[in-house]
N, C-alpha and C positions, 0 to 999 in steps of 0.2 A: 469468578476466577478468570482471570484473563488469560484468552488462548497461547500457548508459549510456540504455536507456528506463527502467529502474530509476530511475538516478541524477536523471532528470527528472522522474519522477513524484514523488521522495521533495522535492525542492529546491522543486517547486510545490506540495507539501501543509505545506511550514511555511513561519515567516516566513526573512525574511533573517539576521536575529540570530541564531537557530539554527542555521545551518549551517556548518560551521567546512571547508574545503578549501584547497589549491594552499599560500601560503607560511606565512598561519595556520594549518593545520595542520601543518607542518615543524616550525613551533615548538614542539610539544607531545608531551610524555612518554607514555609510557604506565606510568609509577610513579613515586612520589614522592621515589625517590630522583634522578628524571630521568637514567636514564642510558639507558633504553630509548627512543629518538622510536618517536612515534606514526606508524604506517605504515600507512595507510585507505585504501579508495576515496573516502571519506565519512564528517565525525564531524557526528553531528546530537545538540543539543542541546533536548530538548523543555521544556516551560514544563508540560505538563497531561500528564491521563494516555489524554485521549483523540488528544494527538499522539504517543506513545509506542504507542497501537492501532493506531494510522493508519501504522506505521514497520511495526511487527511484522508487520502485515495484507500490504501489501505488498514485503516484505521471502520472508514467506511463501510467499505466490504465486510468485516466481522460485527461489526455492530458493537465496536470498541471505542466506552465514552475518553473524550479527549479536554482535558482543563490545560486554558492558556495562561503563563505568566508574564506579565513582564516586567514593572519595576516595584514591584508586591507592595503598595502603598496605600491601595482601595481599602477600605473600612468599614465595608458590608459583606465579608466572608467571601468574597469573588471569587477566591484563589483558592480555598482551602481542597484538598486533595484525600482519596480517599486509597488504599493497595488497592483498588480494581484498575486504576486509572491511567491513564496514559500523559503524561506534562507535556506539554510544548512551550518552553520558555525561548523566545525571541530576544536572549541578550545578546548573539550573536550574531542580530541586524544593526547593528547601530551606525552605518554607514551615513555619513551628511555626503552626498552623489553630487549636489549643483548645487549652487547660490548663484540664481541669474539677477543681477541688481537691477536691470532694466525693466524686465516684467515683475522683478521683485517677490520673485517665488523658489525657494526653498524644495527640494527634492532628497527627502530621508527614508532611512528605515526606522521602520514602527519599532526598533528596539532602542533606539538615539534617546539617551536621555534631554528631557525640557532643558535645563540649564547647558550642551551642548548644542541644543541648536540657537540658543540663545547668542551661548560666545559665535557661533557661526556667525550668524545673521551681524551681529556689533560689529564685526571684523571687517562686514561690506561696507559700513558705516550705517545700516537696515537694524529693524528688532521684530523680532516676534515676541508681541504683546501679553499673552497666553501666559502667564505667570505665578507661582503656589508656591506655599511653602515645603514639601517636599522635592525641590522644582531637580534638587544633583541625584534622586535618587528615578524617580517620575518617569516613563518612557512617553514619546508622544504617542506610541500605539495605544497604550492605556489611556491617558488622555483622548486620545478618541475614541476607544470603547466604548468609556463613560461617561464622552460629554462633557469635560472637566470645563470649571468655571474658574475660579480664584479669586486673586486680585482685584482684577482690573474688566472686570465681566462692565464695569458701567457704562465703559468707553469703548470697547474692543468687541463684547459680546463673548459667548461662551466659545467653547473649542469649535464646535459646529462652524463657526462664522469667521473661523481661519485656516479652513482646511478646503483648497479647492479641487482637490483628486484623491482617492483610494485608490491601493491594489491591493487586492483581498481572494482570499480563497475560500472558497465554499466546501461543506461537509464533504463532499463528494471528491475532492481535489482540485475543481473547477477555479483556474483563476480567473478573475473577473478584471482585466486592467481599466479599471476606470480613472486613468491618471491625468484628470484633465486639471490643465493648465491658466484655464480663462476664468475673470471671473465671470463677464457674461457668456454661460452658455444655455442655451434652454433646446438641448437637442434631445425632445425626450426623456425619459424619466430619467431624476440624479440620482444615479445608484448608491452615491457615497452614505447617502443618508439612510440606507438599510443597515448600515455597518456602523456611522458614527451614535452612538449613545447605546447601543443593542449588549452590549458588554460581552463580546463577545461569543453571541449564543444564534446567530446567524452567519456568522463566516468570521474569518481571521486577516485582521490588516497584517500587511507585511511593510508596505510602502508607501509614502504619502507626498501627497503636494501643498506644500504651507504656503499661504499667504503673508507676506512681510510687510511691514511698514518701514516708511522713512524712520530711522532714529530722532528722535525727538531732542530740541537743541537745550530743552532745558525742562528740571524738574523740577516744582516746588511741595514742598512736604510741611504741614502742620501738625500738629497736637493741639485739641481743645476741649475745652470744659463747656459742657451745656448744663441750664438747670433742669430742663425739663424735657419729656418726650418733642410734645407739640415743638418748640427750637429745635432740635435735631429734624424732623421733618421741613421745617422754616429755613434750617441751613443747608441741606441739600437743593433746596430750591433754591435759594440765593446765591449756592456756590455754581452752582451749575450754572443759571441764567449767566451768571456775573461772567465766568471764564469763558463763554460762547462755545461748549463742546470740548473743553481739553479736561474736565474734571475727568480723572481715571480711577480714583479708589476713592472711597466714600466708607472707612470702617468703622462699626460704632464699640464701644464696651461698655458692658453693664458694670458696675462700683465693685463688684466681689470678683470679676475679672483683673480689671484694672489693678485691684490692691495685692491681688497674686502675683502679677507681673511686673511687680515694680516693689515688691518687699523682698527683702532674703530669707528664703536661699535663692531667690531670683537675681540674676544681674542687673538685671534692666532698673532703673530710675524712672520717678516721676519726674515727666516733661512738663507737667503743671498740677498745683496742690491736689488733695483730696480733698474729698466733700463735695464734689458735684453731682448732679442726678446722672449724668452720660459725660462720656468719652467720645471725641470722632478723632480720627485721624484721617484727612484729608491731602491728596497728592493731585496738582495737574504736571498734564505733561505736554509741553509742545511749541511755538516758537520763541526764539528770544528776542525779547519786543525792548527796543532801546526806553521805553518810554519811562520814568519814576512817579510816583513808585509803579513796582510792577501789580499787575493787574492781579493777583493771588494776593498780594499783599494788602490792596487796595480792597478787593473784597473782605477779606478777614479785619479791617478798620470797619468798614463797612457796620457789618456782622459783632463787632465790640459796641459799639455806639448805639445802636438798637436792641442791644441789650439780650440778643438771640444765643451770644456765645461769652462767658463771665472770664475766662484766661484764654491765652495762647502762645503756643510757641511755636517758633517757625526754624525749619532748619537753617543753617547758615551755612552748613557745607554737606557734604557727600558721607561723614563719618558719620554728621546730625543726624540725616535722612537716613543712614542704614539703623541708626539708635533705635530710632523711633519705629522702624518696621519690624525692629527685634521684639519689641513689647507684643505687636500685633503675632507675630508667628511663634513665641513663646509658649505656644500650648501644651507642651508638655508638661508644663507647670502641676496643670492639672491633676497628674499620676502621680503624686506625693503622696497619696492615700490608695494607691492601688489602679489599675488598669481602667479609666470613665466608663462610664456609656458616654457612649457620643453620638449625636444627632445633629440632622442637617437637613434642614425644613427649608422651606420660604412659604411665604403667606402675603398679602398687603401691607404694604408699610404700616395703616392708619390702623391697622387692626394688632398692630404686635404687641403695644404694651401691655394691654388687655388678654390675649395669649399669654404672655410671658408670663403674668399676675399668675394666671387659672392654674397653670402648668406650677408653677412655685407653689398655689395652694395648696393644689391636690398632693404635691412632693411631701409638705412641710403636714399636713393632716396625717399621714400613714406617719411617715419616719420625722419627727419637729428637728433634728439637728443635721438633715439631710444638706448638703454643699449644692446648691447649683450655681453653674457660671454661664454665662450669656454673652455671644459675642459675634459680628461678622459684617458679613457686606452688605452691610441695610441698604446702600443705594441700589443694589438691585433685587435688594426684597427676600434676601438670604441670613438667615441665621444659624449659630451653632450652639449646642445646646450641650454644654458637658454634665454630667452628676457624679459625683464618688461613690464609690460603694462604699465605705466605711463605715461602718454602723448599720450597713441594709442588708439585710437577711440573704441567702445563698440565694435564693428564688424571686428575690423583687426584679427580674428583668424584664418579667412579662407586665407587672402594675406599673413600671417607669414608662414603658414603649407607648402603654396605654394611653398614660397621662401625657406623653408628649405630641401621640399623634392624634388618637380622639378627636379632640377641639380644630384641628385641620379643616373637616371637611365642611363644617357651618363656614367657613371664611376663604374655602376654595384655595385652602393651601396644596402643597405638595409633601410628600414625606420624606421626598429624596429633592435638594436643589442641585446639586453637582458628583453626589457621591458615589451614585447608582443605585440597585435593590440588591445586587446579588442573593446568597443565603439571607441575610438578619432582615429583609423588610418585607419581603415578599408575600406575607399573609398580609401584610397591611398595606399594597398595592391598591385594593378597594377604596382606601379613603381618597385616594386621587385621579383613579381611573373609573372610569363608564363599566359596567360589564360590555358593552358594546366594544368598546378598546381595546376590553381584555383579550376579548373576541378573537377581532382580527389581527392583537398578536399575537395569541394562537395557532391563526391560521398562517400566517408568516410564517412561522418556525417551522409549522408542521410541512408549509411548501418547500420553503430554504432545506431543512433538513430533518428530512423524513423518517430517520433511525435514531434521532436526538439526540447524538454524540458530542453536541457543540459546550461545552460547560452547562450538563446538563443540571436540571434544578435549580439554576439562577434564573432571576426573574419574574416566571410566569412557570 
Protein backbone atom coordinates (compact mmCIF):
# COMPACT_ATOMS: atom_id res chain seq x y z
CA UNK A 1 0.00 0.00 0.00
CA UNK A 2 1.52 3.03 -0.87
CA UNK A 3 1.89 5.68 1.93
CA UNK A 4 -0.85 8.53 0.77
CA UNK A 5 1.48 11.37 2.91
CA UNK A 6 3.73 10.24 0.16
CA UNK A 7 1.19 10.66 -2.58
CA UNK A 8 0.62 14.37 -1.08
CA UNK A 9 3.85 15.38 -0.82
CA UNK A 10 4.88 14.13 -4.42
CA UNK A 11 1.30 15.96 -5.97
CA UNK A 12 2.38 19.25 -4.02
CA UNK A 13 6.02 19.39 -5.25
CA UNK A 14 4.87 19.44 -9.05
CA UNK A 15 2.49 21.20 -11.06
CA UNK A 16 -0.97 19.95 -12.03
CA UNK A 17 -0.06 19.14 -15.64
CA UNK A 18 2.31 16.60 -14.26
CA UNK A 19 0.48 14.36 -12.52
CA UNK A 20 -1.62 11.89 -14.36
CA UNK A 21 -4.10 9.73 -11.66
CA UNK A 22 -7.84 7.97 -11.13
CA UNK A 23 -9.58 7.81 -14.92
CA UNK A 24 -6.51 9.53 -16.85
CA UNK A 25 -4.39 7.13 -15.79
CA UNK A 26 -6.88 3.95 -16.64
CA UNK A 27 -6.33 5.26 -20.01
CA UNK A 28 -2.66 4.52 -20.28
CA UNK A 29 -0.46 1.60 -21.27
CA UNK A 30 2.25 0.66 -20.04
CA UNK A 31 3.87 -0.45 -23.83
CA UNK A 32 3.41 0.65 -27.06
CA UNK A 33 1.75 -2.09 -28.22
CA UNK A 34 -1.07 -0.98 -25.46
CA UNK A 35 -2.06 -4.08 -24.29
CA UNK A 36 -0.71 -3.84 -20.80
CA UNK A 37 -2.88 -0.62 -18.80
CA UNK A 38 -0.93 1.18 -16.60
CA UNK A 39 -1.52 0.21 -13.10
CA UNK A 40 0.07 3.01 -10.42
CA UNK A 41 -0.35 4.57 -7.29
CA UNK A 42 0.82 7.66 -9.33
CA UNK A 43 2.14 8.53 -12.81
CA UNK A 44 4.01 11.88 -12.50
CA UNK A 45 5.34 13.47 -15.38
CA UNK A 46 8.28 15.96 -14.72
CA UNK A 47 9.37 18.98 -17.09
CA UNK A 48 13.20 19.38 -15.42
CA UNK A 49 15.56 17.44 -13.91
CA UNK A 50 15.44 18.99 -10.69
CA UNK A 51 11.51 17.79 -10.48
CA UNK A 52 12.66 14.23 -11.34
CA UNK A 53 15.20 14.91 -7.76
CA UNK A 54 12.43 16.21 -5.92
CA UNK A 55 10.42 12.60 -6.96
CA UNK A 56 13.37 10.29 -6.42
CA UNK A 57 14.49 12.27 -3.10
CA UNK A 58 11.11 11.53 -1.67
CA UNK A 59 10.21 8.59 -3.12
CA UNK A 60 13.51 7.42 -1.24
CA UNK A 61 12.84 8.40 2.03
CA UNK A 62 9.60 6.01 2.10
CA UNK A 63 11.13 3.26 0.54
CA UNK A 64 8.53 3.84 -2.37
CA UNK A 65 9.42 1.55 -5.51
CA UNK A 66 9.64 4.01 -8.51
CA UNK A 67 9.24 2.24 -12.52
CA UNK A 68 10.53 4.65 -15.34
CA UNK A 69 8.78 5.12 -18.73
CA UNK A 70 9.77 6.43 -21.62
CA UNK A 71 8.83 5.64 -25.14
CA UNK A 72 7.36 1.97 -23.85
CA UNK A 73 8.77 0.08 -26.79
CA UNK A 74 11.32 -2.28 -24.68
CA UNK A 75 10.11 -5.99 -25.26
CA UNK A 76 11.27 -7.69 -21.96
CA UNK A 77 8.49 -6.35 -19.47
CA UNK A 78 10.76 -3.24 -18.45
CA UNK A 79 7.78 -1.10 -17.93
CA UNK A 80 5.17 -3.15 -16.74
CA UNK A 81 3.76 -1.50 -13.58
CA UNK A 82 2.11 -2.69 -10.58
CA UNK A 83 -0.91 -0.28 -7.97
CA UNK A 84 1.96 -0.21 -5.33
CA UNK A 85 4.01 1.87 -7.80
CA UNK A 86 5.09 5.14 -8.39
CA UNK A 87 5.62 5.99 -12.75
CA UNK A 88 8.07 8.46 -13.65
CA UNK A 89 7.50 8.92 -17.35
CA UNK A 90 9.93 11.42 -18.98
CA UNK A 91 7.80 12.48 -21.94
CA UNK A 92 7.92 15.85 -20.81
CA UNK A 93 11.86 16.00 -21.46
CA UNK A 94 12.04 15.97 -24.79
CA UNK A 95 13.82 19.21 -25.39
CA UNK A 96 16.75 19.09 -28.45
CA UNK A 97 18.93 22.20 -26.01
CA UNK A 98 22.03 22.55 -28.73
CA UNK A 99 23.30 21.16 -31.96
CA UNK A 100 26.90 22.32 -31.92
CA UNK A 101 27.99 21.47 -35.62
CA UNK A 102 31.52 22.13 -34.82
CA UNK A 103 32.30 19.65 -32.06
CA UNK A 104 29.30 17.96 -33.55
CA UNK A 105 27.56 17.12 -30.42
CA UNK A 106 23.85 17.12 -29.74
CA UNK A 107 22.50 18.18 -26.12
CA UNK A 108 18.80 16.54 -25.38
CA UNK A 109 16.55 15.36 -23.09
CA UNK A 110 16.38 11.65 -22.38
CA UNK A 111 12.50 12.05 -23.35
CA UNK A 112 13.38 13.38 -27.17
CA UNK A 113 12.25 10.89 -29.38
CA UNK A 114 15.33 8.86 -31.79
CA UNK A 115 13.50 10.02 -35.05
CA UNK A 116 13.60 13.88 -33.60
CA UNK A 117 16.90 14.14 -32.85
CA UNK A 118 17.48 12.60 -35.94
CA UNK A 119 15.57 15.44 -37.91
CA UNK A 120 17.67 17.64 -35.69
CA UNK A 121 21.02 16.63 -36.35
CA UNK A 122 19.88 16.49 -40.68
CA UNK A 123 18.87 20.02 -40.27
CA UNK A 124 22.78 20.87 -39.35
CA UNK A 125 23.56 18.88 -42.39
CA UNK A 126 25.11 15.96 -39.24
CA UNK A 127 23.20 12.54 -38.46
CA UNK A 128 22.97 10.62 -35.53
CA UNK A 129 23.62 7.10 -36.68
CA UNK A 130 21.85 5.16 -33.88
CA UNK A 131 18.75 4.00 -35.85
CA UNK A 132 15.46 1.06 -35.20
CA UNK A 133 12.57 0.58 -36.23
CA UNK A 134 10.55 2.05 -33.62
CA UNK A 135 12.87 4.98 -34.25
CA UNK A 136 9.22 8.05 -34.01
CA UNK A 137 7.99 6.40 -31.02
CA UNK A 138 11.75 5.41 -29.11
CA UNK A 139 13.09 7.98 -26.51
CA UNK A 140 16.94 8.38 -26.52
CA UNK A 141 16.76 8.03 -22.76
CA UNK A 142 15.50 4.44 -23.21
CA UNK A 143 17.88 3.94 -25.92
CA UNK A 144 20.28 4.34 -23.38
CA UNK A 145 18.91 2.49 -20.68
CA UNK A 146 19.22 -0.46 -22.74
CA UNK A 147 21.96 -0.03 -24.89
CA UNK A 148 19.86 -0.06 -27.91
CA UNK A 149 21.70 -1.35 -31.16
CA UNK A 150 19.67 -1.51 -34.50
CA UNK A 151 20.48 -0.94 -37.69
CA UNK A 152 23.59 0.15 -38.11
CA UNK A 153 25.36 -1.19 -34.84
CA UNK A 154 28.22 -2.60 -37.86
CA UNK A 155 29.53 0.77 -38.53
CA UNK A 156 28.34 3.08 -35.78
CA UNK A 157 28.42 0.60 -32.89
CA UNK A 158 25.71 0.40 -30.22
CA UNK A 159 24.08 3.42 -28.36
CA UNK A 160 27.03 3.08 -25.71
CA UNK A 161 29.31 4.43 -28.59
CA UNK A 162 27.23 7.63 -29.29
CA UNK A 163 26.53 8.93 -26.15
CA UNK A 164 29.43 11.05 -24.85
CA UNK A 165 27.75 12.58 -21.41
CA UNK A 166 24.79 11.65 -19.00
CA UNK A 167 22.79 13.60 -16.56
CA UNK A 168 21.25 11.21 -14.39
CA UNK A 169 19.77 10.98 -10.99
CA UNK A 170 20.28 8.59 -8.50
CA UNK A 171 17.76 6.80 -5.84
CA UNK A 172 18.47 9.27 -3.44
CA UNK A 173 17.66 12.50 -5.69
CA UNK A 174 21.35 12.87 -6.22
CA UNK A 175 22.06 14.25 -9.59
CA UNK A 176 25.08 13.16 -11.09
CA UNK A 177 25.92 15.78 -14.03
CA UNK A 178 28.19 13.89 -15.91
CA UNK A 179 27.66 15.91 -19.22
CA UNK A 180 30.70 15.62 -20.81
CA UNK A 181 31.30 16.91 -24.00
CA UNK A 182 34.66 15.29 -25.33
CA UNK A 183 35.27 12.35 -26.91
CA UNK A 184 38.69 11.99 -25.42
CA UNK A 185 38.30 12.15 -21.77
CA UNK A 186 39.82 9.76 -19.38
CA UNK A 187 39.53 12.01 -16.24
CA UNK A 188 38.65 9.20 -13.94
CA UNK A 189 36.04 6.86 -13.95
CA UNK A 190 33.21 7.39 -16.92
CA UNK A 191 30.26 7.60 -15.00
CA UNK A 192 27.93 7.38 -17.92
CA UNK A 193 28.60 3.91 -18.28
CA UNK A 194 26.82 2.86 -14.83
CA UNK A 195 23.64 4.32 -16.35
CA UNK A 196 23.93 3.50 -20.13
CA UNK A 197 22.64 -0.30 -20.48
CA UNK A 198 21.61 -0.70 -16.43
CA UNK A 199 17.80 -0.13 -17.68
CA UNK A 200 17.23 1.94 -15.44
CA UNK A 201 17.70 0.20 -12.17
CA UNK A 202 20.81 2.45 -11.01
CA UNK A 203 19.65 5.98 -11.62
CA UNK A 204 17.46 7.84 -14.08
CA UNK A 205 18.87 9.64 -17.30
CA UNK A 206 17.33 12.85 -17.83
CA UNK A 207 19.79 14.50 -20.21
CA UNK A 208 22.32 13.59 -22.58
CA UNK A 209 25.26 14.37 -24.85
CA UNK A 210 25.10 12.71 -28.47
CA UNK A 211 27.86 12.30 -30.59
CA UNK A 212 26.93 13.18 -34.35
CA UNK A 213 28.37 12.46 -37.51
CA UNK A 214 29.04 14.17 -40.62
CA UNK A 215 25.79 13.40 -42.90
CA UNK A 216 26.88 10.95 -45.15
CA UNK A 217 26.78 12.37 -49.00
CA UNK A 218 25.45 9.09 -50.35
CA UNK A 219 23.67 5.86 -49.67
CA UNK A 220 23.64 2.72 -51.47
CA UNK A 221 21.11 0.10 -50.66
CA UNK A 222 20.86 -3.77 -52.03
CA UNK A 223 18.77 -6.74 -51.84
CA UNK A 224 20.24 -10.07 -52.42
CA UNK A 225 19.88 -13.76 -52.73
CA UNK A 226 22.55 -16.13 -51.33
CA UNK A 227 22.48 -19.81 -51.71
CA UNK A 228 23.94 -20.65 -48.72
CA UNK A 229 25.06 -19.89 -45.15
CA UNK A 230 28.84 -20.22 -45.75
CA UNK A 231 28.18 -17.09 -48.93
CA UNK A 232 26.46 -14.85 -46.51
CA UNK A 233 29.49 -15.14 -44.12
CA UNK A 234 31.71 -14.88 -47.64
CA UNK A 235 29.70 -11.67 -48.39
CA UNK A 236 30.01 -9.78 -45.38
CA UNK A 237 33.60 -10.24 -45.77
CA UNK A 238 33.77 -9.02 -49.27
CA UNK A 239 31.42 -6.34 -48.75
CA UNK A 240 33.15 -4.94 -45.97
CA UNK A 241 36.77 -5.31 -47.31
CA UNK A 242 35.47 -4.05 -50.62
CA UNK A 243 33.76 -0.66 -49.18
CA UNK A 244 36.89 0.13 -46.89
CA UNK A 245 34.62 0.82 -43.69
CA UNK A 246 31.37 2.38 -45.05
CA UNK A 247 29.36 -0.99 -44.84
CA UNK A 248 26.61 0.17 -42.22
CA UNK A 249 23.82 -2.57 -42.28
CA UNK A 250 24.55 -6.02 -43.03
CA UNK A 251 20.72 -7.64 -42.65
CA UNK A 252 20.05 -11.21 -43.20
CA UNK A 253 16.46 -13.21 -43.52
CA UNK A 254 15.72 -16.59 -43.23
CA UNK A 255 13.12 -17.86 -46.52
CA UNK A 256 9.88 -18.03 -44.04
CA UNK A 257 10.65 -14.46 -43.07
CA UNK A 258 11.31 -13.10 -46.25
CA UNK A 259 8.00 -14.98 -47.89
CA UNK A 260 5.96 -13.20 -44.95
CA UNK A 261 7.09 -9.91 -45.95
CA UNK A 262 6.69 -9.82 -49.38
CA UNK A 263 3.28 -11.91 -49.79
CA UNK A 264 -0.19 -10.56 -48.84
CA UNK A 265 -1.46 -9.22 -46.70
CA UNK A 266 2.07 -7.70 -46.64
CA UNK A 267 2.85 -4.63 -48.84
CA UNK A 268 6.21 -5.14 -49.39
CA UNK A 269 7.34 -6.94 -52.72
CA UNK A 270 10.09 -9.20 -53.67
CA UNK A 271 13.22 -7.37 -54.63
CA UNK A 272 14.47 -10.56 -56.05
CA UNK A 273 12.89 -14.23 -56.63
CA UNK A 274 12.31 -16.87 -54.10
CA UNK A 275 14.05 -19.79 -53.70
CA UNK A 276 17.17 -18.87 -52.12
CA UNK A 277 18.81 -20.25 -49.03
CA UNK A 278 19.20 -16.38 -47.46
CA UNK A 279 18.31 -12.96 -47.77
CA UNK A 280 20.95 -9.79 -47.10
CA UNK A 281 20.14 -6.61 -47.38
CA UNK A 282 22.99 -4.51 -47.49
CA UNK A 283 23.45 -0.61 -47.19
CA UNK A 284 26.73 1.64 -47.23
CA UNK A 285 26.85 4.93 -46.35
CA UNK A 286 29.42 7.55 -47.04
CA UNK A 287 31.28 9.74 -49.76
CA UNK A 288 30.33 10.40 -53.21
CA UNK A 289 33.03 9.11 -55.11
CA UNK A 290 32.87 10.43 -58.84
CA UNK A 291 34.42 7.25 -59.94
CA UNK A 292 31.90 4.41 -62.39
CA UNK A 293 30.85 2.35 -61.54
CA UNK A 294 30.48 3.11 -58.01
CA UNK A 295 32.41 1.02 -55.47
CA UNK A 296 28.99 -0.73 -53.91
CA UNK A 297 28.08 -1.42 -57.21
CA UNK A 298 31.42 -2.71 -58.13
CA UNK A 299 31.55 -5.03 -55.23
CA UNK A 300 28.16 -6.58 -55.67
CA UNK A 301 29.60 -7.51 -59.63
CA UNK A 302 32.21 -8.56 -57.81
CA UNK A 303 30.07 -10.84 -55.54
CA UNK A 304 27.73 -12.09 -58.77
CA UNK A 305 30.56 -13.49 -60.65
CA UNK A 306 32.04 -15.65 -57.78
CA UNK A 307 29.04 -16.93 -57.49
CA UNK A 308 28.75 -15.86 -53.46
CA UNK A 309 25.47 -14.07 -54.30
CA UNK A 310 22.85 -15.74 -57.28
CA UNK A 311 20.37 -11.99 -57.73
CA UNK A 312 20.37 -8.55 -56.84
CA UNK A 313 18.75 -5.52 -56.72
CA UNK A 314 20.12 -2.28 -55.96
CA UNK A 315 18.21 0.73 -55.26
CA UNK A 316 17.94 3.52 -57.76
CA UNK A 317 16.49 6.04 -55.76
CA UNK A 318 15.35 7.07 -52.25
CA UNK A 319 11.58 5.47 -52.56
CA UNK A 320 13.90 1.95 -53.70
CA UNK A 321 16.00 2.22 -50.58
CA UNK A 322 12.91 3.12 -48.21
CA UNK A 323 11.17 -0.20 -50.14
CA UNK A 324 13.52 -2.38 -49.22
CA UNK A 325 14.00 -1.36 -45.40
CA UNK A 326 10.29 -1.76 -45.31
CA UNK A 327 10.53 -5.47 -45.80
CA UNK A 328 13.40 -5.35 -43.08
CA UNK A 329 11.11 -3.50 -40.29
CA UNK A 330 7.98 -5.29 -41.35
CA UNK A 331 7.90 -7.38 -38.24
CA UNK A 332 4.81 -7.18 -37.44
CA UNK A 333 3.92 -9.35 -39.98
CA UNK A 334 4.61 -11.82 -37.64
CA UNK A 335 1.29 -11.12 -35.12
CA UNK A 336 -1.19 -12.53 -37.93
CA UNK A 337 -1.47 -15.48 -35.63
CA UNK A 338 -1.49 -13.75 -32.29
CA UNK A 339 1.07 -11.76 -30.18
CA UNK A 340 5.15 -13.79 -30.96
CA UNK A 341 7.49 -14.64 -28.56
CA UNK A 342 10.28 -12.61 -29.66
CA UNK A 343 13.77 -13.18 -29.00
CA UNK A 344 16.93 -11.31 -29.34
CA UNK A 345 20.22 -13.26 -29.09
CA UNK A 346 23.56 -12.99 -30.67
CA UNK A 347 26.13 -15.75 -30.70
CA UNK A 348 29.11 -16.20 -33.44
CA UNK A 349 28.23 -15.72 -36.83
CA UNK A 350 30.03 -19.34 -37.80
CA UNK A 351 28.13 -20.96 -35.19
CA UNK A 352 24.33 -19.55 -36.21
CA UNK A 353 23.22 -21.95 -38.67
CA UNK A 354 23.72 -24.78 -36.60
CA UNK A 355 21.74 -22.84 -33.70
CA UNK A 356 19.20 -21.84 -35.81
CA UNK A 357 18.71 -25.81 -36.96
CA UNK A 358 18.74 -27.16 -33.03
CA UNK A 359 16.42 -24.24 -31.93
CA UNK A 360 13.76 -25.22 -35.25
CA UNK A 361 14.38 -28.87 -34.00
CA UNK A 362 13.59 -28.83 -30.83
CA UNK A 363 10.48 -26.24 -31.79
CA UNK A 364 9.25 -28.61 -34.57
CA UNK A 365 9.79 -32.15 -32.06
CA UNK A 366 7.19 -30.83 -29.23
CA UNK A 367 4.75 -28.64 -31.57
CA UNK A 368 5.65 -30.09 -35.89
CA UNK A 369 3.52 -27.07 -37.38
CA UNK A 370 5.09 -24.51 -34.97
CA UNK A 371 6.02 -21.04 -37.24
CA UNK A 372 9.56 -19.85 -36.60
CA UNK A 373 10.90 -16.73 -38.37
CA UNK A 374 14.63 -15.81 -38.35
CA UNK A 375 16.01 -12.53 -39.06
CA UNK A 376 18.51 -9.65 -38.25
CA UNK A 377 21.80 -8.02 -38.05
CA UNK A 378 24.07 -10.87 -38.58
CA UNK A 379 26.91 -8.50 -39.41
CA UNK A 380 27.18 -7.81 -35.84
CA UNK A 381 26.21 -11.29 -34.64
CA UNK A 382 22.58 -10.36 -33.71
CA UNK A 383 19.58 -12.35 -34.39
CA UNK A 384 15.80 -12.36 -33.98
CA UNK A 385 14.00 -15.05 -33.39
CA UNK A 386 10.07 -14.80 -33.52
CA UNK A 387 7.62 -18.00 -33.01
CA UNK A 388 3.66 -17.85 -33.15
CA UNK A 389 1.61 -19.18 -30.68
CA UNK A 390 -0.89 -20.62 -32.69
CA UNK A 391 -1.29 -24.09 -32.23
CA UNK A 392 0.96 -23.96 -28.75
CA UNK A 393 -0.65 -24.77 -25.76
CA UNK A 394 -1.29 -21.66 -22.97
CA UNK A 395 2.04 -22.79 -21.25
CA UNK A 396 4.72 -23.54 -23.86
CA UNK A 397 6.61 -20.26 -22.98
CA UNK A 398 8.74 -21.58 -20.56
CA UNK A 399 9.87 -25.03 -23.29
CA UNK A 400 10.20 -22.01 -26.33
CA UNK A 401 12.66 -19.82 -23.89
CA UNK A 402 14.27 -22.99 -23.27
CA UNK A 403 14.81 -24.07 -26.64
CA UNK A 404 15.96 -20.79 -27.73
CA UNK A 405 18.32 -20.00 -25.02
CA UNK A 406 19.69 -23.40 -23.72
CA UNK A 407 22.20 -23.83 -26.81
CA UNK A 408 23.58 -20.19 -25.99
CA UNK A 409 25.92 -21.00 -23.60
CA UNK A 410 28.11 -23.94 -25.27
CA UNK A 411 28.74 -21.09 -28.07
CA UNK A 412 29.11 -18.11 -25.58
CA UNK A 413 26.10 -16.33 -26.97
CA UNK A 414 24.10 -13.76 -25.25
CA UNK A 415 20.25 -13.91 -24.42
CA UNK A 416 19.80 -10.47 -24.74
CA UNK A 417 21.76 -8.41 -27.97
CA UNK A 418 20.01 -4.99 -27.65
CA UNK A 419 16.73 -5.58 -26.01
CA UNK A 420 17.78 -5.67 -22.23
CA UNK A 421 16.61 -8.43 -19.39
CA UNK A 422 13.94 -6.51 -17.75
CA UNK A 423 11.09 -8.93 -16.25
CA UNK A 424 11.01 -11.88 -19.16
CA UNK A 425 14.89 -12.85 -19.22
CA UNK A 426 16.18 -12.56 -16.07
CA UNK A 427 16.16 -16.18 -14.71
CA UNK A 428 18.08 -16.80 -17.66
CA UNK A 429 20.68 -14.01 -17.05
CA UNK A 430 23.06 -17.33 -16.10
CA UNK A 431 23.36 -18.44 -19.46
CA UNK A 432 25.47 -15.33 -20.20
CA UNK A 433 26.74 -13.96 -17.10
CA UNK A 434 29.64 -15.43 -14.60
CA UNK A 435 27.90 -15.76 -11.10
CA UNK A 436 31.05 -13.55 -10.43
CA UNK A 437 29.18 -10.65 -12.69
CA UNK A 438 26.11 -11.41 -11.31
CA UNK A 439 27.98 -10.55 -8.10
CA UNK A 440 29.11 -7.30 -8.49
CA UNK A 441 25.99 -6.21 -10.16
CA UNK A 442 24.54 -6.86 -7.10
CA UNK A 443 26.79 -5.05 -5.47
CA UNK A 444 26.17 -1.98 -7.66
CA UNK A 445 22.76 -1.82 -7.08
CA UNK A 446 22.88 -2.62 -3.63
CA UNK A 447 25.66 0.48 -3.40
CA UNK A 448 23.80 2.92 -6.08
CA UNK A 449 20.51 2.23 -4.29
CA UNK A 450 20.19 0.80 -1.10
CA UNK A 451 16.28 0.59 -0.60
CA UNK A 452 15.84 -0.91 -4.33
CA UNK A 453 13.26 1.61 -5.45
CA UNK A 454 14.91 1.94 -8.95
CA UNK A 455 12.57 -0.48 -11.33
CA UNK A 456 12.83 -2.94 -8.86
CA UNK A 457 12.98 -6.77 -10.14
CA UNK A 458 14.40 -5.93 -13.43
CA UNK A 459 17.49 -7.49 -14.25
CA UNK A 460 19.12 -9.01 -11.46
Amino acid sequence: MTDPTLLAKLRHALPAEAIVEGDALAQRCDDAGLRRPTRAALLLRPSTTAEVSAILSACHAAGQPVVTHGGLTGLVHGTDTSEADVVVSLERMRAIESIDPVQRVAVVGAGATLQSVQEAADAHGLSFPLDLGARGTATVGGNASTNAGGNRVLRFGMAREMILGVEAVLADGTVIPAMNRLIKNNSGYDLKHLFIGSEGTLGVITRMVLRLREKPARQDVAFVSVPGFAQVAALLKHMDRAMGGSLSAFEVMWPEFYALVTNPPAKGRPPVPPGAGFYVLLESMGADAPSEPQPFQWALERALEEGIVTDAAIAQSQADAAAIWALRDDVMQTARWGPPYTFDVSLPIADMPAYVERVRAELCAAWPAVRLFVFGHLGDGNLHLLVSPEGLPADARAAVERAVYAPLHAVGGAISAEHGIGFEKKRWLPVSRSEAEIALMRTLKTSMDPKGILNPGRVI
